[in-house]
C-alpha positions in Angstrom: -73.7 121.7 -9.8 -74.6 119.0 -7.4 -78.2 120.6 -6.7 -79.4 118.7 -9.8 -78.8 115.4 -8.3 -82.7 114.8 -6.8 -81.5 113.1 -4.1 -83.3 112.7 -1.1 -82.6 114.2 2.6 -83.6 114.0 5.8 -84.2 117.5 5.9 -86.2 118.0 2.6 -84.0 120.2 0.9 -80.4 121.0 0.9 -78.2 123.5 2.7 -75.5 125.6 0.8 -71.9 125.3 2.1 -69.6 128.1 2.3 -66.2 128.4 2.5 -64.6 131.0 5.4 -62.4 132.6 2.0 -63.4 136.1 1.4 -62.8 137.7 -2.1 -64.5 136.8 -5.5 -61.6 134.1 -6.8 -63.9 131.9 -9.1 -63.0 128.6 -10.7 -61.4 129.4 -14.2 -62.5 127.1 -17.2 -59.8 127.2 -20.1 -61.0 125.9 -23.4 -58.5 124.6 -25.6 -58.2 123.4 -29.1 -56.0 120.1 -28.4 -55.3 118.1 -25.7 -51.2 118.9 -26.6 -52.8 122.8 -26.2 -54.7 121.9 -22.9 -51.6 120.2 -21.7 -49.5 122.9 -22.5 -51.7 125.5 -21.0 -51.9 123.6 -17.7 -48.2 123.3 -17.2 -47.8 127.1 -18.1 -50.3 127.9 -15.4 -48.1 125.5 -13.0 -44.7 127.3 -14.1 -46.3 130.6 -13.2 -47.5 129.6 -10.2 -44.5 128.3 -8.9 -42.5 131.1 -10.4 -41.5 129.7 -13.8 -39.2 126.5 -14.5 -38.8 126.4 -18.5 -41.8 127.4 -20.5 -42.5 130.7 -21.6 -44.5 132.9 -19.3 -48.1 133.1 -19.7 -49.8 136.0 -21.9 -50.8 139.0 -19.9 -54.2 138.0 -18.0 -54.6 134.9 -19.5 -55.3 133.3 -16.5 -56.3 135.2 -13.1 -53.8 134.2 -10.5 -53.1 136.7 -7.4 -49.0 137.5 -6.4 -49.8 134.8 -3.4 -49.4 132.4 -6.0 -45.8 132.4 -6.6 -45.6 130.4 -3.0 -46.2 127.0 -4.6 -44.6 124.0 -4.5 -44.9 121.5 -7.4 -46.5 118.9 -4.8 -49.4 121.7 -4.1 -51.0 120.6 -7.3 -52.8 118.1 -8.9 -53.7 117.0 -12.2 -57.3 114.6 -12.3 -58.7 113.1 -15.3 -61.8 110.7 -15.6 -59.9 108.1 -17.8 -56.3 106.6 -17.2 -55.4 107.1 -21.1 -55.9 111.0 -21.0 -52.4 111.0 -18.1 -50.5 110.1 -21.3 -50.2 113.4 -23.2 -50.6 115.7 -19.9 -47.5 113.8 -18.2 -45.1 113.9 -21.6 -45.7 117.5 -22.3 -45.2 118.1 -18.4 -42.3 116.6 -17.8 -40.3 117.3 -21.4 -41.2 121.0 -20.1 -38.9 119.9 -16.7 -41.9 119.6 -14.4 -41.5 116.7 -12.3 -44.7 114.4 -12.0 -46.2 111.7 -10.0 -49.1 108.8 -11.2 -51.4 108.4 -8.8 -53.2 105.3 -9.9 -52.3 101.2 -9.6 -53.8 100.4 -12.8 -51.7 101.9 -14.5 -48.3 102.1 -12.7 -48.3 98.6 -10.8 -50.5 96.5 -13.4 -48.1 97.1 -16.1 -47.2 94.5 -18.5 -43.6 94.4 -17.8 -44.1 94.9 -13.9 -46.1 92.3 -13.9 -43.7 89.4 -15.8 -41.5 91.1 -13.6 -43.0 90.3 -10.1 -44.5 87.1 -11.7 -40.6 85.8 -12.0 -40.4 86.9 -8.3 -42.9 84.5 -7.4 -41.8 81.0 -9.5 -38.0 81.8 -8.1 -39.6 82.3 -4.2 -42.3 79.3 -4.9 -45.6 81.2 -4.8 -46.2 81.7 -8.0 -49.3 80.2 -10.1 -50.0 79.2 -13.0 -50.7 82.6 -14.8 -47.4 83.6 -13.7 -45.9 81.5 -15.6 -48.1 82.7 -18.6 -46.6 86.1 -17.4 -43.2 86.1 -16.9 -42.9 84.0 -20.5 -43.8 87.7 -22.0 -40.0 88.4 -21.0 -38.1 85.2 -21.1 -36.8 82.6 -23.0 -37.2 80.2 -24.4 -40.5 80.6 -25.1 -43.6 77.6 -24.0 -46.4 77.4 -26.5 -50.0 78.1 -24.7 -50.5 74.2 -25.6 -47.9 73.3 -24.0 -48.9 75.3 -20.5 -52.8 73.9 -21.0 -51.0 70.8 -20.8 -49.0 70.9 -17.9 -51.9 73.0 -16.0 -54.3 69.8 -16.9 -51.8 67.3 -15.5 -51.3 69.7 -12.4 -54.8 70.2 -11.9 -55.6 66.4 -12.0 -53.3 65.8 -9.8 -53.9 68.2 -7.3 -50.4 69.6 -7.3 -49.4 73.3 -7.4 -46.6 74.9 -9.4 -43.8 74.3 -7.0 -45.1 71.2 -6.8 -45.4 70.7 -10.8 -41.7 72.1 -11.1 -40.4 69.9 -8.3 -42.2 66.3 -10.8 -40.4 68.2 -13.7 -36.8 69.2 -12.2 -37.1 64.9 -11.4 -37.6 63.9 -14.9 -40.6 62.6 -13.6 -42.7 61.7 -17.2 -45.8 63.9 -18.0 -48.3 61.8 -18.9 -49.7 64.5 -21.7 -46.3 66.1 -22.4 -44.1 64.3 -24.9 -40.1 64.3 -24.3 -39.1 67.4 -26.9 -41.9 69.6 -24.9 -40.8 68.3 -21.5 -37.1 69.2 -22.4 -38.6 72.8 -23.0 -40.4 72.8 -19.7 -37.5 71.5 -17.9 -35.2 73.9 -19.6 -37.5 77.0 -18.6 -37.6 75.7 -15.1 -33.9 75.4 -14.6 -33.6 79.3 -15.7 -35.4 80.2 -12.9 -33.7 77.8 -10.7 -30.3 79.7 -12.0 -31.8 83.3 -11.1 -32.8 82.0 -7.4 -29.7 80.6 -6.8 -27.5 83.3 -8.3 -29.6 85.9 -6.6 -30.2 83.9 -3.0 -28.3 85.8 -0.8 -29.3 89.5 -2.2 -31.4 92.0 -1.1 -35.0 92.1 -2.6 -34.0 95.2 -3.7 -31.2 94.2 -5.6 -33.0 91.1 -7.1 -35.6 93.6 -8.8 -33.1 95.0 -10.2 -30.9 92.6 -11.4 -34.1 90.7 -13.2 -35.5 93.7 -14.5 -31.4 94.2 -16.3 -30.5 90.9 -17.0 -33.8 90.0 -19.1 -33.7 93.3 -20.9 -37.1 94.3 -19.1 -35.4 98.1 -18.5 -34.7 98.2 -22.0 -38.1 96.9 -23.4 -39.6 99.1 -21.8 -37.3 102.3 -21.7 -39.4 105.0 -23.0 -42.5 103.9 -21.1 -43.0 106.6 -18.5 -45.6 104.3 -16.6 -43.0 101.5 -16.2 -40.5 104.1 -15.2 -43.2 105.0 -12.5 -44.2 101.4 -11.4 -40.4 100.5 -11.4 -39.8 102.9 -8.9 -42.6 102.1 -6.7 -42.1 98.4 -6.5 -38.4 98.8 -5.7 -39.2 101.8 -3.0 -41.6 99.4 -1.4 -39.1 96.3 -1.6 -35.7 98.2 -0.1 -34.9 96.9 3.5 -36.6 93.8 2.3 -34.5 90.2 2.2 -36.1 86.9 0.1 -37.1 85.8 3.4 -39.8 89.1 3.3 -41.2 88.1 -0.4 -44.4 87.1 0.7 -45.4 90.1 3.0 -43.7 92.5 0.0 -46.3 90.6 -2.8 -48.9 90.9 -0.5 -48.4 94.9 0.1 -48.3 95.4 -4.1 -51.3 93.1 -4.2 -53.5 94.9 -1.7 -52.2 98.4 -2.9 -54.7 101.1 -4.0 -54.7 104.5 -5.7 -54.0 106.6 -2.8 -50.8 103.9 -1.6 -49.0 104.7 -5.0 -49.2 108.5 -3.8 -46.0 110.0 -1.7 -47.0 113.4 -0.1 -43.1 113.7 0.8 -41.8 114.2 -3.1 -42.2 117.3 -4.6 -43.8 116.4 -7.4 -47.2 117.4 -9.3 -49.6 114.5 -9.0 -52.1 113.5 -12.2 -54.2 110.4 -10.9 -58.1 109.8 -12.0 -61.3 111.6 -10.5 -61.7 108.1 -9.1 -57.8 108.1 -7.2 -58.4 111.6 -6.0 -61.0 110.4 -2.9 -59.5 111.8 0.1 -57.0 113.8 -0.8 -56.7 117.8 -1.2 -54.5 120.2 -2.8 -54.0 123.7 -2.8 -54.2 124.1 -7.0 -56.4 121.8 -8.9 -56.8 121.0 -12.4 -59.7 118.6 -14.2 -58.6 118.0 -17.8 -60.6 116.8 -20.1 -63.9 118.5 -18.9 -66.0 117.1 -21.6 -69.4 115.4 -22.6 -68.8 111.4 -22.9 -65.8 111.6 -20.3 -67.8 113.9 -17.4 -70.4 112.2 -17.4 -68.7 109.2 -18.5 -70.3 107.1 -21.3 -68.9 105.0 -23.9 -71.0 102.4 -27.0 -70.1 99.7 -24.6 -71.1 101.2 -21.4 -74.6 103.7 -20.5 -73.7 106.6 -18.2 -75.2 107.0 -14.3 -75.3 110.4 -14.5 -76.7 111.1 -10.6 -73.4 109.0 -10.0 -71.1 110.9 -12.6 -72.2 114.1 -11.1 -71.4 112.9 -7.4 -68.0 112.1 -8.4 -67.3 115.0 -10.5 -68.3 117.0 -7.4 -65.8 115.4 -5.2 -63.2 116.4 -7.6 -64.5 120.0 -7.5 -64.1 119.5 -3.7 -60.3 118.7 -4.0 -59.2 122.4 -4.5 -58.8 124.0 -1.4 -57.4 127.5 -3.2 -57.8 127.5 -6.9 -59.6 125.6 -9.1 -59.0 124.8 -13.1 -61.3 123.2 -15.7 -60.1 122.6 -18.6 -61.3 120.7 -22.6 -60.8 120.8 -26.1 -62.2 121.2 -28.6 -60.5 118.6 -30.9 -59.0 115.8 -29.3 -57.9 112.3 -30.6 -59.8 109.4 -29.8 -58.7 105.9 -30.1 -56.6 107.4 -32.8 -58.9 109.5 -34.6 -60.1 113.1 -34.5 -62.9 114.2 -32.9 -65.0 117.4 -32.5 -65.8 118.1 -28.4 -68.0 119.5 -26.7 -68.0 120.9 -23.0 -69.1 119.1 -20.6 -72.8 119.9 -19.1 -71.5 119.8 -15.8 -69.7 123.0 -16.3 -72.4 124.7 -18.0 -74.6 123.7 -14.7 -72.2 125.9 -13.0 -73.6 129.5 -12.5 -71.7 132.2 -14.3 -71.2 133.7 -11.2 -68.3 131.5 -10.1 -66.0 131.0 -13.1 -64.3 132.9 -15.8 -63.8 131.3 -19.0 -60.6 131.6 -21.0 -61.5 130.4 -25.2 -57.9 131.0 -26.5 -55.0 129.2 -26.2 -52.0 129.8 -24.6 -49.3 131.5 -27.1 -45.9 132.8 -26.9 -46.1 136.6 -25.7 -45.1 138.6 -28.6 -41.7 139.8 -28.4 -41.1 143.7 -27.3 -39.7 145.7 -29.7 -36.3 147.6 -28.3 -36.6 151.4 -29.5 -33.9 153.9 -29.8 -33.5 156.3 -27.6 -33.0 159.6 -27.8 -30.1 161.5 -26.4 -32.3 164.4 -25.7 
């Protein structure tokens, strides 16, 4: 698949690479008609790998595993995707069917909007917040500062050279606001002596505890209760915050801050990662999966945005190179995008694959059919 890319090398052509596995296990391509149908086929081929959790067992040859495979652990496999939105249906259908998943990606666990009012209240009550966190954190409080009235009091700030602390401080005083009349003061005073409540009522807890006790109290938890990335990101930012103490804030908002893909990854849970082509750099896993192997998404291109396929094809060749025993590809044929049905079509990367290394599956995955019990005879 790579040999298309005309890349040059010092050595004027390039070498083939072998692995030191004997036998003829090839990489298996399973074309679906949905991505609910790709998802369920993926986790059926997990639950008989790991020797079945709650789906139904797989048809009879459906999909060419050896009796080895029943040795795996649900951390020995991993679920990669080219866009964040695709981990949506895979990791609901996944996990209703009991098998426990992990997001490997920042974006979308520790950028989420409710993590992010929630750390942004973190910051005003510890003074390091700015003035977007205060934009932020309005998303989940009350009562609620009209954008005017923020463009206001970020103008007066800015003028005089004074940071937020330093804007609350002028504000806790009574200090006037030159821009601001008295009824929208009143409103920034009043927002500002919430958080002054939470710091003081929270002052001598844990980090830990205060995360908690935020994310409770100003029904963040309960917003967001059926968002499985919040559930994620949650449980991230408290793992990284426990030991921690108010005095360790700053080194705890720097860690989220400076955290990539790979840091939101813990090799100790046993747990079946999904995380981007992108995330997957550096990492390895005995079983791999690459859902949504279609034209548009491998190589990438969109209306908005032309596709480098020389750099498409080097990255979708690092995510080959992620399976170090078994290898999946997977698409459909219909999928929904941006809310609307869409024919699709496999992606050319696959088809540059010789024949010689994969088997291709074009059913989906169906109940088995029920045996039917006989009577027997006596004689």
């Amino acid at each position: 698949m790579i040999r298309h890319n005309p890349e040059p090398l010092a050595t004027g052509q390039r070498l083939a690479t072998y692995s030191n596995r004997t036998g003829d296990r090839k990489i298996q391509v399973l074309e679906m008609q949905s991505e609910n149908a790709e998802a369920v086929a993926i986790g059926k081929t997990i639950e008989k790998m790991v020797g079945g959790i709650g789906f139904l067992s797989l048809d009879s040859g459906s999909v060419d595993v050896s009796d080895d495979s029943l040795n795996f652990g649900f951390s020995d496999f991993a679920v990669l995707f080219r866009t964040r939105n695709q981990a949506v249906p895979i990791l609901k259908i996944l996990e209703k069917a009991g098998i426990p998943c992990q997001v490997v990606d920042r974006r979308s666990v520790l950028d989420h909007l409710g993590l992010k009012s929630l750390l942004s209240i973190v910051k005003l009550m510890h003074g390091l917040g700015g003035y977007a966190d205060i934009e932020a954190a309005l998303k989940v409080m009350r009562p609620k500062l009209s954008s005017h009235l923020i463009k206001s009091l970020k103008r007066w700030a800015y003028q005089n050279q004074l940071c937020v602390e330093q804007a609350f401080i002028q504000t806790r005083r009574r200090l006037p606001i030159p821009p601001m009349g008295l009824s929208k003061q009143q409103q920034l005073y009043d927002f500002i002596h919430q958080i002054d409540i939470l710091k003081n009522r929270l002052a001598t807890c844990s980090l830990t505890d205060q995360i908690e006790y935020l994310s409770e109290k100003l029904g963040i938890t309960e917003k967001f209760n059926d968002d499985i990335f919040f559930e994620k990101g949650f449980q991230q930012i408290v793992e990284s915050a426990k030991g921690l103490f108010p005095k360790d804030v700053a080194d705890f908002l720097a860690t989220v801050a400076l955290c990539r893909d790979t840091d939101t990854y813990d090799h100790r849970v046993e747990k079946v990662s999904l995380m981007t082509l992108h995330a997957a750099k550096g990492l390895e896993f005995p079983v791999v999966f690459i859902s949504g192997c279609e034209d548009e998404w491998i190589p990438y291109r969109s209306e908005n945005r032309s596709s480098d396929v020389q750099e498409e094809r080097r990255l979708f060749y690092v995510a080959l190179t992620r399976a170090k025993r078994y290898l999946f590809l997977s698409w459909a044929k219909n999928r929904r995008i941006h809310g609307k049905p869409r024919s699709r079509h496999v992606s050319p990367f696959i088809e540059d694959i010789d024949m010689i290394y994969k088997t291709n599956f074009g059913h989906d995955f169906k109940k088995a059919p029920q045996s039917q019990h006989k009577q027997l005879s006596l004689f």
